[in-house]
Every structure is written in C-alpha cells, then in structure tokens.
BAFI-3210 file (N, C-alpha, C; in Angstrom, 3 decimals, decimal comma, padded with zeros to 6 digits):
// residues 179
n [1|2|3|4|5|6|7|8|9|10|11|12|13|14|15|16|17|18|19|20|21|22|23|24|25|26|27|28|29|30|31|32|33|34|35|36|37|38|39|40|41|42|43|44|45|46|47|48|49|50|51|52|53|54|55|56|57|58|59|60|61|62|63|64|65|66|67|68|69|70|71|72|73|74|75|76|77|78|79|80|81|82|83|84|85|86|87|88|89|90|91|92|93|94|95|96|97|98|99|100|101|102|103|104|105|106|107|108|109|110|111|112|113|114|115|116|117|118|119|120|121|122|123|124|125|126|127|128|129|130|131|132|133|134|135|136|137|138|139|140|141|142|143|144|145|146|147|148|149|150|151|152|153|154|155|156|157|158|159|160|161|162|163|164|165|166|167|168|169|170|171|172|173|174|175|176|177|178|179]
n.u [065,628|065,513|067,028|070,624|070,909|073,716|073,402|070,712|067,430|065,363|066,241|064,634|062,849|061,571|063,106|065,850|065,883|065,347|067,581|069,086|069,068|069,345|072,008|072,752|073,254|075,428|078,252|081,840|083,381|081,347|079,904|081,459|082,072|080,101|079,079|081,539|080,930|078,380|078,385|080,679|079,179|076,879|077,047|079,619|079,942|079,330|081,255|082,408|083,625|085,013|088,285|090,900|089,528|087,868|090,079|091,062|088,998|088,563|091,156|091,109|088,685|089,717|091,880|090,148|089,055|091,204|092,361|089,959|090,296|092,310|094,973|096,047|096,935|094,988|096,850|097,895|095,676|094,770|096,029|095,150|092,366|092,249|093,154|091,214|089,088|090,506|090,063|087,516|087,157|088,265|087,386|084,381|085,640|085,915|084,899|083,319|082,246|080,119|077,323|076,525|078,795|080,609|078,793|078,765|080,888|082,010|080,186|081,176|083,816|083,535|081,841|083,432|085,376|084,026|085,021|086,853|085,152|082,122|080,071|079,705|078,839|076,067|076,261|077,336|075,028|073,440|074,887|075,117|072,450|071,601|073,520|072,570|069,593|069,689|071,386|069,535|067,007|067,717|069,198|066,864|064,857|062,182|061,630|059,944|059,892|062,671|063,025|061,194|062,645|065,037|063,613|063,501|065,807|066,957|066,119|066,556|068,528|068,868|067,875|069,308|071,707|069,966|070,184|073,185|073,470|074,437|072,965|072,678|075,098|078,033|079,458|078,827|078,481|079,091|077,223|077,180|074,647|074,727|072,310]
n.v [133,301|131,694|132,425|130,857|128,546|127,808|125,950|123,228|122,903|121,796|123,270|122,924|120,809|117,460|115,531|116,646|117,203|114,056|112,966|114,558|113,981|110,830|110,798|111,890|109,392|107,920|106,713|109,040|107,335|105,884|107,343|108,909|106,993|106,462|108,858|109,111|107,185|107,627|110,424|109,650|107,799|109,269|111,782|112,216|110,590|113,346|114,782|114,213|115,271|117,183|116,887|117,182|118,302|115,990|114,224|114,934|115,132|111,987|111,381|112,355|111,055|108,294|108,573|109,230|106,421|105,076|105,829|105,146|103,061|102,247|102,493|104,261|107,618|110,658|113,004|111,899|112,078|115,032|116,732|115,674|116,362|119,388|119,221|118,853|120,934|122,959|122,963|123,009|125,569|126,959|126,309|127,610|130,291|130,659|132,411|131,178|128,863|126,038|125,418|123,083|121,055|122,657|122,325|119,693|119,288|120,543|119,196|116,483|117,476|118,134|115,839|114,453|115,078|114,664|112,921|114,388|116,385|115,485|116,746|117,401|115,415|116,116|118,944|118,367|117,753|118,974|121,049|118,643|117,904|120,063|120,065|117,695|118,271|120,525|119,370|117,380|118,717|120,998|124,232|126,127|125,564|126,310|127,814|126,053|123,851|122,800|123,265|120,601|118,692|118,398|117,949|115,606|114,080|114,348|112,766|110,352|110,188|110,043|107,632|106,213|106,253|105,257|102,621|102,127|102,574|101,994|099,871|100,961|102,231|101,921|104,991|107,019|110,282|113,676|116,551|120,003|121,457|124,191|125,591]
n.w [034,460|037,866|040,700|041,722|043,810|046,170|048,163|048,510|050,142|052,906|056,741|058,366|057,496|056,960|056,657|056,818|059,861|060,895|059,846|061,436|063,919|063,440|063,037|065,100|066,644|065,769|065,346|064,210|062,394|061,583|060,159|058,571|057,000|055,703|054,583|052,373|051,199|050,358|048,921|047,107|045,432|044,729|043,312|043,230|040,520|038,878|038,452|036,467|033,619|034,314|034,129|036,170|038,460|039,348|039,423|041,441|043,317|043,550|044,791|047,095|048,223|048,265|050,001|052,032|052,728|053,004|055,474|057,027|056,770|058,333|057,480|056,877|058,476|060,328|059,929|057,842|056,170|056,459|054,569|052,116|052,222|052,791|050,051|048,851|049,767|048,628|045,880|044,979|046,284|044,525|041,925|042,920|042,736|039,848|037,719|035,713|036,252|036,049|037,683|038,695|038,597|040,343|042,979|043,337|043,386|045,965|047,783|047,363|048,500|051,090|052,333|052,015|054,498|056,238|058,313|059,967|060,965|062,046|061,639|059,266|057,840|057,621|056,320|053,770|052,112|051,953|049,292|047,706|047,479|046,061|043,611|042,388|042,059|040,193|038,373|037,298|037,234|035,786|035,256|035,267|036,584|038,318|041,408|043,482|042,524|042,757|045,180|045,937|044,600|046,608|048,668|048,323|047,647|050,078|051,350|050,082|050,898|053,811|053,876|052,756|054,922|057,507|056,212|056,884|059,194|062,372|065,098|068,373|068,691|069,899|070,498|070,316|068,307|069,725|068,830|068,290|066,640|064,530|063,168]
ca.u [066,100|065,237|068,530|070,431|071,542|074,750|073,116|069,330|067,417|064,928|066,542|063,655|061,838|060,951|064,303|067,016|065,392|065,542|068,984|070,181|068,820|070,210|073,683|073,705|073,673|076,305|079,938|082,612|084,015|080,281|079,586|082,450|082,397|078,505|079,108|082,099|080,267|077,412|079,057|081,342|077,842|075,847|077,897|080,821|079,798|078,817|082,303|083,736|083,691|086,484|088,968|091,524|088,715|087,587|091,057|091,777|088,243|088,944|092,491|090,584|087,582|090,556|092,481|089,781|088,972|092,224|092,307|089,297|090,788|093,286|095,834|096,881|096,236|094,370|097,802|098,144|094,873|094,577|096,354|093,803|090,770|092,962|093,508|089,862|088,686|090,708|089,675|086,037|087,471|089,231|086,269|083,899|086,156|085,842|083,031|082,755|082,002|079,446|076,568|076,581|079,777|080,448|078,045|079,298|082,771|081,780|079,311|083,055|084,859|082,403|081,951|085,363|085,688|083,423|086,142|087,706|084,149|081,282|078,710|080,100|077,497|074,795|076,352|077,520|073,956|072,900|075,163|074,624|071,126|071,671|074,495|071,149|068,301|070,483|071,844|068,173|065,997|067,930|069,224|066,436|063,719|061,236|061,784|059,279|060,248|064,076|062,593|060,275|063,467|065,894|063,377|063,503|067,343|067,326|064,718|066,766|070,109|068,230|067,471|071,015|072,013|069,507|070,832|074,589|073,173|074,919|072,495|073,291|076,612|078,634|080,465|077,683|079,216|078,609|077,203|075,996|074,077|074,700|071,485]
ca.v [132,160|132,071|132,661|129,955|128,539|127,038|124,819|123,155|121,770|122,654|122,713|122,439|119,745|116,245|114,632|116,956|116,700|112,906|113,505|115,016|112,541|109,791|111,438|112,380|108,466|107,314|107,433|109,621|106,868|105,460|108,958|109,378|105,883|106,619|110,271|109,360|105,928|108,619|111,525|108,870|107,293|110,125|113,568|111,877|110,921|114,458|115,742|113,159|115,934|117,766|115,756|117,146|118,474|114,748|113,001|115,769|114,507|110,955|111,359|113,099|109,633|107,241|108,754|108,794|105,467|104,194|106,507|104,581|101,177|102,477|102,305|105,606|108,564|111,804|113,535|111,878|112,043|116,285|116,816|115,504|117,265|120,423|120,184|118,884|122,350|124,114|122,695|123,183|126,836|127,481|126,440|128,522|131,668|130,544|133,209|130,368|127,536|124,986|124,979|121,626|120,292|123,409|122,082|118,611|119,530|121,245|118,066|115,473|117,593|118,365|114,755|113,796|116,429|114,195|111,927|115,099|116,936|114,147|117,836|118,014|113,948|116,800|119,987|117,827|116,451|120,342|120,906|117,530|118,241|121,537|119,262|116,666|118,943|121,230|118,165|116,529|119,315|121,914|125,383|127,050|125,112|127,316|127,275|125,453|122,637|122,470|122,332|119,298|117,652|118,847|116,996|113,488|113,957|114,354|111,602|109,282|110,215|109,546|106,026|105,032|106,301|104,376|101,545|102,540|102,941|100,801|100,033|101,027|102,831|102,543|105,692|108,308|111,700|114,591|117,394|120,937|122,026|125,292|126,178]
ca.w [035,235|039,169|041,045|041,706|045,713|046,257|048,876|048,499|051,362|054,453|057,392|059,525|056,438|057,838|055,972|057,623|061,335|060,932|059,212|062,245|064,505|062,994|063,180|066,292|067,184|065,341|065,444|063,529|061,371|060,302|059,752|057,297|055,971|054,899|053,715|051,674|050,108|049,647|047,943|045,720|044,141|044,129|043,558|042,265|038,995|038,105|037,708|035,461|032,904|034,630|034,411|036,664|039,699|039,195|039,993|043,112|044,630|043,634|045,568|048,828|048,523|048,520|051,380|053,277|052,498|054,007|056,633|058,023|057,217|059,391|056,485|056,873|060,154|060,464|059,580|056,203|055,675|055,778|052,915|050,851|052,778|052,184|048,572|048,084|049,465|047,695|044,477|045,275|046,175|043,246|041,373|043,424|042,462|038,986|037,406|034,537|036,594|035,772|039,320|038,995|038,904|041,688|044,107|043,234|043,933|047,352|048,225|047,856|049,505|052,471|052,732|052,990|055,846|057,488|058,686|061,109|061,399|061,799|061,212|057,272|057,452|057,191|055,498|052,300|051,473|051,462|048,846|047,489|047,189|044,817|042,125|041,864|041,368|039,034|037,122|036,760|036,777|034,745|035,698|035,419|037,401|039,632|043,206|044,313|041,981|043,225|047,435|045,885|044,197|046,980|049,620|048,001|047,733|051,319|052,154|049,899|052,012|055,548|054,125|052,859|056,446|057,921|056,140|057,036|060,950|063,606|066,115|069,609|068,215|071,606|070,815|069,526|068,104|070,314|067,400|068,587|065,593|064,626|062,137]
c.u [066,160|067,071|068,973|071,105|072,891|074,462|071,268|069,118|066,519|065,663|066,140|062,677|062,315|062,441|065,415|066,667|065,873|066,806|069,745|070,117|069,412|071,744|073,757|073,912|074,557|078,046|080,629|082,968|082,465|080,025|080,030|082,431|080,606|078,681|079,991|081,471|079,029|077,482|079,905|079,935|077,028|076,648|079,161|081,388|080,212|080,255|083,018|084,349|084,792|087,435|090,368|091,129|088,103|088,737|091,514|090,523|088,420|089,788|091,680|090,028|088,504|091,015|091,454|089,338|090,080|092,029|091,039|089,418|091,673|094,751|096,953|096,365|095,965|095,257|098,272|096,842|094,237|095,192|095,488|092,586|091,595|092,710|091,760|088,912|089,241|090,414|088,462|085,925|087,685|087,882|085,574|084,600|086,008|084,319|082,544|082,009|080,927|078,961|076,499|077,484|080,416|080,023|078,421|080,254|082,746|081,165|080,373|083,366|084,360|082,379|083,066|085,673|085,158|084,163|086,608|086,167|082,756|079,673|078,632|079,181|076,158|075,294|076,558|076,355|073,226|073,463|075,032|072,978|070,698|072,730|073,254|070,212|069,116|070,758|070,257|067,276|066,741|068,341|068,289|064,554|063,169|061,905|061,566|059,339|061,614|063,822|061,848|061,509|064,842|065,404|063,598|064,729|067,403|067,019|065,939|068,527|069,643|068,075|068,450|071,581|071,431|069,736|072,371|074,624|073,710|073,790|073,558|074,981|077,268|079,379|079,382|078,645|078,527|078,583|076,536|075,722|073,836|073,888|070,248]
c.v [132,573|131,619|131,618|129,793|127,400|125,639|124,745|122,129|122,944|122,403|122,272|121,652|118,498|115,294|114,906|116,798|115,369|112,509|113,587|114,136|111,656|109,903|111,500|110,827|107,608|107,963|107,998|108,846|106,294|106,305|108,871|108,003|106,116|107,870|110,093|107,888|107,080|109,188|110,422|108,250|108,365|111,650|113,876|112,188|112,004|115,159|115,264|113,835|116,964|117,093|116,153|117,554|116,833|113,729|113,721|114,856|113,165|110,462|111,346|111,332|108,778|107,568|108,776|107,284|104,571|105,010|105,111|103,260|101,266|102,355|103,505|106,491|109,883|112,611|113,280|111,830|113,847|117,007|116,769|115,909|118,363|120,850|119,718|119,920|123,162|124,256|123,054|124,740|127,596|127,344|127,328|130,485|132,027|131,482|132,368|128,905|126,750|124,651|123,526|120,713|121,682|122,412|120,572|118,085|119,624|119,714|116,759|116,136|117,721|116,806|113,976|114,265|115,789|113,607|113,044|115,968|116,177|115,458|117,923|116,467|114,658|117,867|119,062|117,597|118,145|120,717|119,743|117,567|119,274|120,526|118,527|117,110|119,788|120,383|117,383|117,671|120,783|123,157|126,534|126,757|126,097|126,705|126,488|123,955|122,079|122,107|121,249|118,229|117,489|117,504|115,312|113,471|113,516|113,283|110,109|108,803|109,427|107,649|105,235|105,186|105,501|102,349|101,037|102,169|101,791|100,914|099,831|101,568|102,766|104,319|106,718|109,518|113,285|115,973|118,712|121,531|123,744|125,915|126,061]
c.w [036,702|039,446|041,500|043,512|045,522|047,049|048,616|049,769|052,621|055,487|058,746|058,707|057,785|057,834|057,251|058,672|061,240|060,922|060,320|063,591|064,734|063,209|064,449|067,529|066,410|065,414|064,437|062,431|060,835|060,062|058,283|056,398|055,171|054,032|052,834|050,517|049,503|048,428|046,725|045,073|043,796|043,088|043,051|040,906|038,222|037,880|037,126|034,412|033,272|035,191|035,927|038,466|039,940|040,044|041,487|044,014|044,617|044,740|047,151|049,006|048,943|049,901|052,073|053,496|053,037|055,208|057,461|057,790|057,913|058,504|057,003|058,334|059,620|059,436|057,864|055,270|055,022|054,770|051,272|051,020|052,073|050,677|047,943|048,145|048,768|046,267|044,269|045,304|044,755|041,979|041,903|042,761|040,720|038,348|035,901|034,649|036,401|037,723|039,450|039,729|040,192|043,028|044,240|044,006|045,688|048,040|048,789|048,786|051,404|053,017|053,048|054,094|056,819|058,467|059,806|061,386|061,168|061,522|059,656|057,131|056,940|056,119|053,607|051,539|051,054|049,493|047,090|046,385|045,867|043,431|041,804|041,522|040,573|037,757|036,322|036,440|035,956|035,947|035,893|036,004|038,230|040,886|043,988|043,534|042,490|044,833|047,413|046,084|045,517|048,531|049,610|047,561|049,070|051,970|051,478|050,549|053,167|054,900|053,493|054,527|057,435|057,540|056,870|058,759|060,750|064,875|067,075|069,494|069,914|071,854|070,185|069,002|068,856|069,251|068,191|067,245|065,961|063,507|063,013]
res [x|x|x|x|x|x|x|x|x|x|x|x|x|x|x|x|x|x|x|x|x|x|x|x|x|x|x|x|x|x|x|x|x|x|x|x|x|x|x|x|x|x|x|x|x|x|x|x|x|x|x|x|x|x|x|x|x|x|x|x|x|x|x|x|x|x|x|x|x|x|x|x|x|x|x|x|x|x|x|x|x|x|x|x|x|x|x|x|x|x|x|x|x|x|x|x|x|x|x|x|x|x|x|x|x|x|x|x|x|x|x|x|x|x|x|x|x|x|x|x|x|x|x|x|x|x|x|x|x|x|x|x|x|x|x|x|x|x|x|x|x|x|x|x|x|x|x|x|x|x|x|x|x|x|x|x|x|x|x|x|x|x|x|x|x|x|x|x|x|x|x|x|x|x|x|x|x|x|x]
***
C-alpha cells in the first residue's frame, strides 16, 4: 500500500491557482460562509460513523453558522474552533484512526477556522481533497490515481466558490500565501 498524505492536492495545479484567485477577491465572511456550506456537504457526511467527533464538528458548523448571522461574536464563536481542533488533534494522535474520517475531521475543522483565518478557504479543501479520494478510491490507490481524483475535488470546489462569489466584493481579504 503506497503511503498515505494527510493532505491531497497540487499547489501549483490549474484548480488551486484559480482557488487562490478567487479568494483573494472575496471577503472573510463569504469565505467562511462557502467553506463551512462546503465542508458540511462534502466532508461532513464522512464522519457520521463517529458519533461523538461527528456532534463536536456539528457544534463548531453551527457556531459558525450564527456567528455569521451575527447571532453570536468572534469570542463565542472560538470555543468551538478550539474544541474542533482539538478533536481533529486528538484523533490525529490516535495510532488507530481511520485516514478518512482523520482528514475529514481536519477538513471541518479547518473550514470552520475560516471565519477568523479567510487562508483555512484554501488549506481545508487540501485536506478535504485526501477524506474524498481515500473514501472513493480506497486506501490503497496508486499515486497517480489519488492527484487525478484529488484534481477534480479541487476543480469541483473552485466551481461551488465560483458560484458562492460576490461580484465586485467591496471588502476583498488581504491573503499573503505562504506555499
């Protein structure tokens, strides 16, 4: 079995460029309101099977979900970023863990993060990218089969985002990409 990556994804492919693009004209809250509608349909699902890593990222999706109805503020909102890394952590430390629901886990919580870091709109889909080709194509797919499935993850992110886009965002997010 070829080794496996916590994150899948080029980050000089045609998807992420575009990816980052796209991001870097939009604002913080469509950011986070796209990355957390994202991650809850795509990335979600996959950890229904643990039931109690399931209701922590649930908890995080919701809070941020008010947070940007303005329900709630930043302050009551890191609490639930917090415990959604640490769950993602705590898994991660786990030497029994299931790559799937792992990268799953990491993919929520990354995307919830978006909401205070509008850069976690790109890191989550990395992530993201590895729970979907793992879950569909198996653990023990070749390489060059997981950067096929990893690209048309990415391609089919850029074009919910492109749906998600606000033209002419008045408030853009200033991002220095650090990859």
């Amino acid at each position: 079995m070829p080794a496996l990556r916590k994150m899948l994804g080029d980050i000089n492919g045609p998807s992420v460029k575009a990816l980052m693009s796209l991001i870097e004209t939009q604002s913080k809250e469509t950011l986070a309101r796209w990355a957390a509608k994202y991650a809850g349909e795509h990335y979600f699902p996959l950890l229904q099977t643990e039931t109690e890593l399931f209701d922590r990222m649930e908890q995080a999706l919701s809070a941020v979900k008010r947070f940007l109805n303005k329900e709630s503020s930043l302050k009551e909102l890191k609490p639930f970023l917090a415990d959604a890394r640490t769950a993602a952590k705590a898994l991660a430390d786990s030497r029994t863990a299931d790559p799937v629901i792992l990268a799953a886990a990491r993919a929520v919580s990354t995307a919830c993060a978006a909401a205070q870091t509008p850069s976690n709109a790109l890191g989550f889909l990395f992530y993201g990218a590895a729970a979907r080709v793992y879950h569909d194509a198996g653990l023990s797919a070749p390489p060059e089969v997981c950067d096929r499935l990893a690209e048309d993850e990415l391609h089919r992110a850029l074009l919910s985002l492109q749906e998600a886009a606000v033209p002419d965002e008045p408030h853009p997010v200033s991002i220095r990409w650090n990859c």
